[in-house]
LOLUM-909867 format. One record per atom (N, C-alpha, C): residue in one letter; x negated, y, z negated. Coordinates in steps of 0.02 Angstrom, whole numbers, plus 50000, padded with zeros to 5 digits. Layout:
BEGIN
AXYZ...
END
This chain:
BEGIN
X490455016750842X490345015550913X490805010050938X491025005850888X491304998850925X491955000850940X492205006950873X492705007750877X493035012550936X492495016250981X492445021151012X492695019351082X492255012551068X492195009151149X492845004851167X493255001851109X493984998451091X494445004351134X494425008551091X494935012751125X494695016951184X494185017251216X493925020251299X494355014251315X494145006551318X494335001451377X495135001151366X495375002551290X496135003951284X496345008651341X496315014851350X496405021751393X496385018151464X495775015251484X495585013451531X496255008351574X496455003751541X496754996351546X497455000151553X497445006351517X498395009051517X498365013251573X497795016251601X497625017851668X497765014851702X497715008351733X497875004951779X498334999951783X498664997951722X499234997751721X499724999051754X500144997651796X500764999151842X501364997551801X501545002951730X501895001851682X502815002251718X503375000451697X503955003351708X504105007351680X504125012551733X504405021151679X504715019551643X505575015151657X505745016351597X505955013351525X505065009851532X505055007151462X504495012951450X504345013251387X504145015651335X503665011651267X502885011851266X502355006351249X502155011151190X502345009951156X502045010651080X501255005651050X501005009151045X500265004451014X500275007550933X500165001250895X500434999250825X499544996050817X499254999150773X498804997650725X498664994350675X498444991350658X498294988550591X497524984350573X497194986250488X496784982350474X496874973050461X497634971650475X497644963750446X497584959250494X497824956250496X497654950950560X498284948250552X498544945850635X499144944650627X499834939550558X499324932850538X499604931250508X499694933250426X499244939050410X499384944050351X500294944450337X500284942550280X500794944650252X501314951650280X500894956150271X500954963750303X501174962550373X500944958550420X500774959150469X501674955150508X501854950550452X502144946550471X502784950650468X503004957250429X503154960250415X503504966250478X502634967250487X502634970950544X503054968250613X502924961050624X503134957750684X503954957650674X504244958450600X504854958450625X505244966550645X504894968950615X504984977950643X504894978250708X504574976050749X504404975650812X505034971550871X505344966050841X505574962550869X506274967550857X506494971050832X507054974550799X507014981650827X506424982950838X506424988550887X506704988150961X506414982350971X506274979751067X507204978051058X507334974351017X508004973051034X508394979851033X508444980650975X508904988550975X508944992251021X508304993951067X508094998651131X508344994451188X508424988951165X508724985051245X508094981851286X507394982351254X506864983751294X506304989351317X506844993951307X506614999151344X505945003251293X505815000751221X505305000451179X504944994651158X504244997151191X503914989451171X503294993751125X503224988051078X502514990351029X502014981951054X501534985651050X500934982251067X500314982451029X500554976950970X499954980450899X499214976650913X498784981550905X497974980450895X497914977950818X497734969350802X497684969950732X497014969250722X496914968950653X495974966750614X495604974150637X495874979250604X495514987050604X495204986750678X495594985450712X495184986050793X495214993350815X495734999250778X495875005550799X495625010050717X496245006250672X496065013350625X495635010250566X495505013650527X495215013850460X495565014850397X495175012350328X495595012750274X495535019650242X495075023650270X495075029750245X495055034750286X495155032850327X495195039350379X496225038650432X496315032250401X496955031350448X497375037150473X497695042050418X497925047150414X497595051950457X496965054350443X496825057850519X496565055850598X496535050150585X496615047950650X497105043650677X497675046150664X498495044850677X498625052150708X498515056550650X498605062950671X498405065850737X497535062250765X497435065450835X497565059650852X497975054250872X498285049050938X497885043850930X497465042450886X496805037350885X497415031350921X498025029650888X498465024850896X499205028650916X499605027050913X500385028750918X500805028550853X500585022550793X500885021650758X500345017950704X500335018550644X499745015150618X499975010950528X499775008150529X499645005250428X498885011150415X499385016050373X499145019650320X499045018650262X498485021550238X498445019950148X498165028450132X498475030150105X498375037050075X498055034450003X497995031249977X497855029549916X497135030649930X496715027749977X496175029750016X495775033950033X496285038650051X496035044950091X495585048450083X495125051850111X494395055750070X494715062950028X495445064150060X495535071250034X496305073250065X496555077250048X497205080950086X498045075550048X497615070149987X498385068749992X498265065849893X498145072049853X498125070749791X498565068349780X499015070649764X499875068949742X500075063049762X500075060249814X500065053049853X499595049149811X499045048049789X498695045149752X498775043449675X498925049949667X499115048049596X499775047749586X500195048149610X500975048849589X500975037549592X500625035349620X500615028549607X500665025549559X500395031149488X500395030049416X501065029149373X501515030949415X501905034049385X502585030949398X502365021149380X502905016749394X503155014249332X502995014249307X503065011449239X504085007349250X504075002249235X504915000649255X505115000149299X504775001149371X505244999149414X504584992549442X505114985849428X504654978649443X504684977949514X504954979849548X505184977349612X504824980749666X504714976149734X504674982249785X505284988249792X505764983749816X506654988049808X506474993949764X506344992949691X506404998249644X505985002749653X505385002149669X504735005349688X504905010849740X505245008249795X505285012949861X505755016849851X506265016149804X506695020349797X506635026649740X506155023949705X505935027249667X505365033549698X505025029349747X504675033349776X505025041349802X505615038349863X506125040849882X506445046849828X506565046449763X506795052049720X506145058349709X505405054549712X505215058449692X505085064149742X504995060649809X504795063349877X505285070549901X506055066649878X506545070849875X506415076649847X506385076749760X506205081549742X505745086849730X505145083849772X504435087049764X504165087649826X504245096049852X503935099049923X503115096149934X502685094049885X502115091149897X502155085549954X502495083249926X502615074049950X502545076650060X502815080450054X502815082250137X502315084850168X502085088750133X501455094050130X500975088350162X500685083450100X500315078850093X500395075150169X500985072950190X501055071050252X501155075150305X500815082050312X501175083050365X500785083050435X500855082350495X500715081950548X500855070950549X501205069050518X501555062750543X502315059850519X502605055250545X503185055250534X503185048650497X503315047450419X503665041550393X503865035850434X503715031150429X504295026150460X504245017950400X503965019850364X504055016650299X503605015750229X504125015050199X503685015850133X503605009150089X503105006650049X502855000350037X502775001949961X502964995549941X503004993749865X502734989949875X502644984749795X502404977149811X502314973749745X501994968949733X502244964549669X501874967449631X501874964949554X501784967249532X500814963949504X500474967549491X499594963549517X499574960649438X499044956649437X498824953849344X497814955049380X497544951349337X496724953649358X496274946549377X496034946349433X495904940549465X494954942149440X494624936149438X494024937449408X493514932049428X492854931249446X492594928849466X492334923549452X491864925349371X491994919149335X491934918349262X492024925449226X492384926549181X493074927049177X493404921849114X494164924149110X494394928449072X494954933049099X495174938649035X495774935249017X495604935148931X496194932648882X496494937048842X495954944948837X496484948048791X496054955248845X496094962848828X496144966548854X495314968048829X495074966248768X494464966448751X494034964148796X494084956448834X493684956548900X493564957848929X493764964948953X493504968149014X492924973148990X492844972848952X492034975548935X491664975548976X491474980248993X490634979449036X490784974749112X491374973149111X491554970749189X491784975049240X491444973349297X491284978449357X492224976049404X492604979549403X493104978449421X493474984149471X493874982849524X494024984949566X494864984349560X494784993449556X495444995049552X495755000249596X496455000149588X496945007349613X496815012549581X496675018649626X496575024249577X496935024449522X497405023749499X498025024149461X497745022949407X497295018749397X497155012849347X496295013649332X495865018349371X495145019149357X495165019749295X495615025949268X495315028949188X495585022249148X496335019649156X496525014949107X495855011449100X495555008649151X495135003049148X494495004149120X494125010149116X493645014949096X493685012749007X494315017648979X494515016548927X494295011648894X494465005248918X494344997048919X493764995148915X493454999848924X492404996448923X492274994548999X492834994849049X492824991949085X492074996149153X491774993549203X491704996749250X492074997449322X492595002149311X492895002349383X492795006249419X493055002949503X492825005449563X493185004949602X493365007049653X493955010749722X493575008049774X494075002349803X493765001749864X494234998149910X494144999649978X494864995150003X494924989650013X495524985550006X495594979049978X495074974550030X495204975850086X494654971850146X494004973950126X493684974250062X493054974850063X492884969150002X493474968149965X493434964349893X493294958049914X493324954549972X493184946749955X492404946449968X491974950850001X491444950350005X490824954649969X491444958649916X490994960449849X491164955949814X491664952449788X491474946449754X491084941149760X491014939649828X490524934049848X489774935649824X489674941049831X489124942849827X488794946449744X489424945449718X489264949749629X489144956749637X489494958949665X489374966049663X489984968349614X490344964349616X490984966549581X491264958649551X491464960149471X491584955749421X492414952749477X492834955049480X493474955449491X493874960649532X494594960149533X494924964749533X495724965649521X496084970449508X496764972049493X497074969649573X497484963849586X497844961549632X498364956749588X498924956049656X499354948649630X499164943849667X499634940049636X499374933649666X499384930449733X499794934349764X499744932849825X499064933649864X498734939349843X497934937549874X497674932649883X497884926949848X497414919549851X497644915749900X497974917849961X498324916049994X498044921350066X498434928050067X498294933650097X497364935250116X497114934550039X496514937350057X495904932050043X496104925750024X495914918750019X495424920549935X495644924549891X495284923749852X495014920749812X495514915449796X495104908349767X494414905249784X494474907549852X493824904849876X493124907549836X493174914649799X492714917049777X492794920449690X493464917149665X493684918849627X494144913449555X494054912549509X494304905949506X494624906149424X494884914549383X495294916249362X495684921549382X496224916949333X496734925049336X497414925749296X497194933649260X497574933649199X498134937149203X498564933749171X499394939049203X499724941549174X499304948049180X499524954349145X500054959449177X500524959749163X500814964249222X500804972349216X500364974649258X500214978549271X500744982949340X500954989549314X501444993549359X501224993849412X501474995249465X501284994449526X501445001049581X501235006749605X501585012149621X501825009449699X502275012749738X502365012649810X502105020149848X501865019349923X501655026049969X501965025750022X501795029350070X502185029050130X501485025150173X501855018550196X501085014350218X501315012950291X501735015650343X501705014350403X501955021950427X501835023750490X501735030050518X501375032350578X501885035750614X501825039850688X501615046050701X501095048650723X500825055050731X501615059750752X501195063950733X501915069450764X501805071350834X501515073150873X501335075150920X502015068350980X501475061450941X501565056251008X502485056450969X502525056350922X503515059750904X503825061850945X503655068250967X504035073950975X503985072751059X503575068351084X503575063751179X504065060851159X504225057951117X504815051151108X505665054451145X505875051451181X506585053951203X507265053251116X507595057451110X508015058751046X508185048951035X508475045851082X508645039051081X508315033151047X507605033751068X506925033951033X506715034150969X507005039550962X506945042050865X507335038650847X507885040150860X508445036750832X508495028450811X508065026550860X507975019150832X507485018350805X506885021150781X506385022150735X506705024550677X507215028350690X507245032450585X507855025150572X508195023650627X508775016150587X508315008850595X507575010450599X507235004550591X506745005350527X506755009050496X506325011750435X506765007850372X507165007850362X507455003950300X507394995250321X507324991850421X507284985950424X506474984450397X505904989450428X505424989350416X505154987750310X505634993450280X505514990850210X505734985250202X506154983650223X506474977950190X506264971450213X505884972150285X505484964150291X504734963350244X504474970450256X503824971150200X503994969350117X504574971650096X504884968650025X505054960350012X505464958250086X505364951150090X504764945650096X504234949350159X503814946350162X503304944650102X503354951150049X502644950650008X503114945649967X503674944549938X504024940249889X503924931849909X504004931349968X503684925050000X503064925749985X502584927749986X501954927849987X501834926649916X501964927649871X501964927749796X501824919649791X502514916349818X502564908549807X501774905049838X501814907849867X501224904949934X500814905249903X500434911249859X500064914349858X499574908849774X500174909849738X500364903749668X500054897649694X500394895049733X500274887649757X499724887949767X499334890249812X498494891349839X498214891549778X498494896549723X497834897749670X497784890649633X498444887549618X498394879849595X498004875049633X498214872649696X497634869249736X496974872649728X496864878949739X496234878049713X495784879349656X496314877349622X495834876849525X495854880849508X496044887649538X496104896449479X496264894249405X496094895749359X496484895549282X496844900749277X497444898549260X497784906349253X497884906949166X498094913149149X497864913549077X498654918449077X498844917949022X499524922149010X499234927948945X499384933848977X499124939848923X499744939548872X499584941948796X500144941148740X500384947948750X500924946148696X501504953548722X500984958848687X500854958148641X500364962948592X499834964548630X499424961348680X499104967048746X499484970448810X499874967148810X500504970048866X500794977548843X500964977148762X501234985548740X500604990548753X499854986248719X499294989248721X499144993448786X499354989548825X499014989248916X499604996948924X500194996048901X500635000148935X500595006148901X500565007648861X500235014248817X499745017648851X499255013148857X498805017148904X498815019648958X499085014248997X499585018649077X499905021449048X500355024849028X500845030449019X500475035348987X500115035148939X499525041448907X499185044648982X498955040949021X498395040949078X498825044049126X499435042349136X500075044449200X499995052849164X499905052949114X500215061349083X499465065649118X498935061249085X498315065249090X498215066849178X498275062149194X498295062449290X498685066749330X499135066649298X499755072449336X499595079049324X499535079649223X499215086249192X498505088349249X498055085849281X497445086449312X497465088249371X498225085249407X498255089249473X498425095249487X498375098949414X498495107849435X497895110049431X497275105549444X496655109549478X496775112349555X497085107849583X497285108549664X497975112449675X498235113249613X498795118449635X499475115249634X499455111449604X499875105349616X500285102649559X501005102749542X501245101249478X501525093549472X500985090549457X500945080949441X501375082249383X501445087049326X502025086549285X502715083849304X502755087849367X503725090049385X503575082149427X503295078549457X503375073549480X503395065649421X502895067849374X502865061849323X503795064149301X503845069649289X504735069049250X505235066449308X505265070249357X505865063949405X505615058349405X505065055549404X505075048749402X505105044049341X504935048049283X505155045249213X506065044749192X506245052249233X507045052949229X507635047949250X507145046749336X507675043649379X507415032949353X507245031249312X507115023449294X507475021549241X507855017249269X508555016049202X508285008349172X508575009649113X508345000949085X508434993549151X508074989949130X508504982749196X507974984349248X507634986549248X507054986649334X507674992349390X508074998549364X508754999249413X508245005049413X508355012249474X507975016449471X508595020449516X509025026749484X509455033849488X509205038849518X509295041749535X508835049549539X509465053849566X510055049149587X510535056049623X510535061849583X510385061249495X510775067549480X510125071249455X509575069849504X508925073449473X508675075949528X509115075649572X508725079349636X509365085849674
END
């Protein structure tokens, strides 16, 4: 209902508006709040738009989920809920298997950089990847650091601790964590600081920048650093409909603002890392360093789990095989990630 009545007085307010034809008002969505990491991100995509257009494109973002949702974003982008939105398909109730799990399937590439490009080979070579998106248009795709396991007030020192701990993860990572004795659970990140507060949940799979971003120290006060792979999705995006209104000029500075857009979200979360460190020190986190001998452990199991996950999406019709191999193909030693000669 709240959300119902946001966007009536939205409609309403652009009603009476005495806009200049010939600018052009994009409304930009998001669950973070402006000074989010993400967000900060966002503001320079924005400022890079308006310039490039001369003006003649302005975005006008609604932040703190005032429009979309973490699981419904995708279809309500699709009918106009917004103009442009922060998506998480990782989320979704349904329509984007392959998007979900192909997250698994990082193993080697450390970087955001490496991540999106990697993404990029597989997308290339696999007609799913479009399918999964279709009725909206890309306008960027998101990587991000790499997470270790933040915990409430048990510390994990070896991989045996997660026994019987209620932990909140990326799909990617349910079964690894299962495996583990662990109890894991899917939920979107804006819900974790107030299941931790409350013990509903031991922890969860994040980096460190959360202690910063999502203030988790406040309710959280280890964290063990394990490095755990990290997949990239396509996390910002324009309905097709409000697209295909856009004048060709329009596009054009949306598809040559999609690589500025990655690349402030790749900068911004790397700043955020430092930030993120510092906070957990001021406020007393213990951090714990996992040994290499659970690190091979940890990675065995993601890569066993990447096979079983992909093998599982030919219930839906779907070959998670041919996507786990371009993405095992195109990752060269060094964090570097190829794919020209695999697509």
């Amino acid at each position: 209902m709240r959300r119902f009545l946001l966007i009536s007085l939205l409609l309403l307010a652009a009603c009476a508006r005495q806009d200049d034809p010939a600018v052009t008002e994009l409304v930009y969505a998001s669950p973070y709040t402006p000074g989010h990491t993400f967000s900060r991100a966002d503001q320079a995509w924005m400022r890079y738009v308006e310039t490039e257009s001369g003006g003649t494109l302005k975005v006008r973002p609604i932040w703190s989920g005032g429009l979309l949702s973490a699981d419904q974003s995708m279809t309500e982008l699709r009918h106009g809920v917004a103009d442009i939105g922060l998506i998480t398909p990782i989320y979704a109730k349904g329509g984007s298997h392959l998007l979900r799990v192909q997250t698994g399937f990082y193993a080697g590439a450390e970087t955001p950089q490496a991540q999106v490009l990697l993404y990029r080979c597989m997308e290339a070579a696999i007609s799913q990847f479009g399918l999964e998106m279709q009725g909206l248009v890309p306008l960027a795709v998101q990587g991000g650091l790499m997470p270790g396991i933040i915990t409430r007030d048990k510390p994990v020192r070896s991989l045996d601790d997660l026994r019987g701990m209620r932990i909140r993860a990326p799909t990617e990572l349910l079964a690894v964590l299962h495996d583990l004795g662990a109890d894991p659970v899917n939920m979107p990140m804006g819900e974790v600081y107030s299941a931790m507060a409350k013990g509903v949940i031991d922890g969860v799979i994040a980096s460190a920048e959360t202690f910063k971003a999502l203030h988790f120290g406040e309710v959280a006060k280890h964290y063990a650093m394990l490095d755990i792979p990290r997949g990239a999705y396509p996390a910002r995006a324009m309905g097709i409909e409000r697209w295909n209104r856009l004048s060709p000029e329009h596009q054009a500075i949306l598809r040559r603002a999609i690589p500025v857009w990655e690349a402030a979200i790749a900068e911004q979360t790397l700043i955020s890392l430092g930030e993120g460190t510092q906070v957990a020190r001021e406020e007393g986190v213990a951090l714990t360093q996992i040994s290499a001998q659970e690190q091979t452990r940890f990675r065995k199991l993601y890569d066993r789990d990447a096979e079983r996950n992909a093998a599982n999406l030919a219930r839906f019709g779907i070959d998670g095989r041919a996507a786990l191999a371009v993405a095992r193909a195109s990752i060269r030693p060094g964090n570097r990630v190829d794919c020209k000669d695999k697509i």
